[in-house]
N, C-alpha and C positions, 0 to 999 in steps of 0.2 A: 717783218716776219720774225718770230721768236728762232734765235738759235737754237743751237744743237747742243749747247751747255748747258741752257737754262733750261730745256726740255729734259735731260738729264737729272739737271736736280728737281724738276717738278716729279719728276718718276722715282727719285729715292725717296723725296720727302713722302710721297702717297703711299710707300713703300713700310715705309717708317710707323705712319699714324695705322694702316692697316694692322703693323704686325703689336704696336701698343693697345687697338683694342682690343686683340684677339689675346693680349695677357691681361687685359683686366678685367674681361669675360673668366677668363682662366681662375684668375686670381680668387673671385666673386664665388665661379662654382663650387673649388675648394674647398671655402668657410663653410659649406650646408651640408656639413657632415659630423654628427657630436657623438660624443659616448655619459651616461650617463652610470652612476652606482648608486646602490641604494646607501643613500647616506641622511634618513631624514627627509624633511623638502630641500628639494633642489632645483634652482634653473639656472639652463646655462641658455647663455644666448649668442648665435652664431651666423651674420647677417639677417637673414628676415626669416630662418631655422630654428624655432623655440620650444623647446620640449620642458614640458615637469614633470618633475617625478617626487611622488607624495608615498611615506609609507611610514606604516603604524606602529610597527616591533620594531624594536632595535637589532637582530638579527636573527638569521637561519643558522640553526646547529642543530646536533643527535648526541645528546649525553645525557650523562645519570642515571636519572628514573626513565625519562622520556625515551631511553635508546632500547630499551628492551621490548625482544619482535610479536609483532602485534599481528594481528588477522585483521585484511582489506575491513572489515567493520567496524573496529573498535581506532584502527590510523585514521578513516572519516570523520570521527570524534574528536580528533587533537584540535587544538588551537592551532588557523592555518597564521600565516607572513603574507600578509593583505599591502597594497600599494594601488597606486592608480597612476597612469600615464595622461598627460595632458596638451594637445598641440596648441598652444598659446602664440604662435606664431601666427606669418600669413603666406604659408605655403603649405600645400598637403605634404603627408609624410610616410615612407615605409619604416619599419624598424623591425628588431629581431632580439627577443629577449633568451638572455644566456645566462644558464647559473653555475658560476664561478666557482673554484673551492678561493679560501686564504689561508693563510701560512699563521694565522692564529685566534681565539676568539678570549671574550670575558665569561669565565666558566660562573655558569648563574649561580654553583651554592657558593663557592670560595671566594668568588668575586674578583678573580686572578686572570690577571692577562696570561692564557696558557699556550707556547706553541703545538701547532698540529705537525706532527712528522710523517714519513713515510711510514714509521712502526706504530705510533698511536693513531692512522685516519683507517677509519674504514673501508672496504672495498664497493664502492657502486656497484656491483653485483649484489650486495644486501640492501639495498637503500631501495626502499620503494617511496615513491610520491603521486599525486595526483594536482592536476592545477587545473585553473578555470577551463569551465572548456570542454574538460577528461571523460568521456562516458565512464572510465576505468582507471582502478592505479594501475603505474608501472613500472619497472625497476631503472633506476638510475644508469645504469649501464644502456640501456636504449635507446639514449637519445647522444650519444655521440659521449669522449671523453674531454675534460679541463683542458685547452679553454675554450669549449666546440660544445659543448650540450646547450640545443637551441632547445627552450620550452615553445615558442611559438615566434613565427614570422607575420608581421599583419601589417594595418596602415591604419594613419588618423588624419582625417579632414581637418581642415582649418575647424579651430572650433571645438574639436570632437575630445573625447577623455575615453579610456579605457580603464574598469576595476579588474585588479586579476588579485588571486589568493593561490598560495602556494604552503602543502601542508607533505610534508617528511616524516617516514616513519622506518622501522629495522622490520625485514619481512619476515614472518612467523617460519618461514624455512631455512633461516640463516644458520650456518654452522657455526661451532664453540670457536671458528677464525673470525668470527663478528665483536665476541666480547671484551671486553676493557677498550672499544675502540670509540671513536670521535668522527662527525662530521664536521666541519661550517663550513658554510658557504654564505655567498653573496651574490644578488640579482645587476645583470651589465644589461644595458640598453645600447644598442647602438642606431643608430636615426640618421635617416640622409631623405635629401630633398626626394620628392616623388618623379618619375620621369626623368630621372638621374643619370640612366643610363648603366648603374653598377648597383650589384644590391647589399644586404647585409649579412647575409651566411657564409657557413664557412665553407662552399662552393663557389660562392661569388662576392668575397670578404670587401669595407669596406678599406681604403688606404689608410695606413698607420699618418696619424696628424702628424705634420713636422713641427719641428721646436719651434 
């Protein structure tokens, strides 16, 4: 008959291997969660979680010529910030796109890296846009503040690609607190596996990646 010791260490070892898979499950899940920015093409890849992201401009800003407030008719005219989303991996995907301010952009006439401050950005109460999707523009202030303004939450199949275009304009009702001011901004993707259990907004945010 087996002892009472050795049945002992067969119960710690089973014990053991139990609680090793149940971190390398853990481990595994972790990785299937990416953030992406619009930087050009990009892939990151993150166990079998692979997201691209493809875009055309080199950035979203509101200066110069271009910032002066315009009527819902004549902002549909602008040149929109086109990009496409790509599930290149082999697992479905939810994700949540969110547009970011930065802390500075390259002003197109001067060609000068300029910072954006509190006293030179505009107020998201003037800032109207419209993106894929929109029956209507709407003002920036609508859809949440930095770094919480979700343009849309959706999913992508294995496989599947998403085009979205995003066009910014200063609203024809904006007050003389509009002028000499600056936007830029930047498109954030955040992406986690589908069936995840946690999602990507900022009511049910995804976990900040550890170092």
């Amino acid at each position: 008959m087996e002892t009472s010791k050795k049945k002992n260490r067969r119960n710690i070892l089973l014990i053991i291997i139990i609680l090793l898979i149940f971190t390398v499950i853990g481990s595994t899940y972790a990785w299937l969660i990416i953030t992406r920015t619009g930087l050009k093409t990009n892939v990151i890849k993150s166990g079998s979680l692979e997201l691209e992201y493809e875009n055309e401009n080199d950035g979203i800003y509101l200066t110069g010529q271009k910032a002066e407030p315009m009527t819902e008719e004549e902002g549909l005219k602008l040149e929109s910030y086109d990009f496409t989303l790509r599930n290149s991996g082999n697992v479905d995907m939810n994700f949540t796109i969110y547009l970011d301010d930065v802390g500075e952009y390259l002003d197109p006439v001067t060609e000068i890296s300029t910072p954006v401050t509190s006293k030179s950005r505009i107020d998201d109460k003037f800032v109207r846009f419209v993106f894929t999707g929109d029956d209507e523009s709407k003002l920036l202030n609508s859809i949440g503040t930095h770094p919480n303004r979700i343009l849309e939450t959706s999913n992508l199949k294995i496989g599947e690609s998403k085009q979205y275009s995003l066009k910014l304009w200063i609203d024809e009702d904006a007050t003389n607190d509009a002028m000499d001011k600056v936007f830029a901004g930047k498109i954030r993707v955040e992406a986690i596996q589908d069936n995840a259990g946690i999602g990507t907004d900022k009511d049910n945010p995804v976990p900040a990646p550890s170092d």
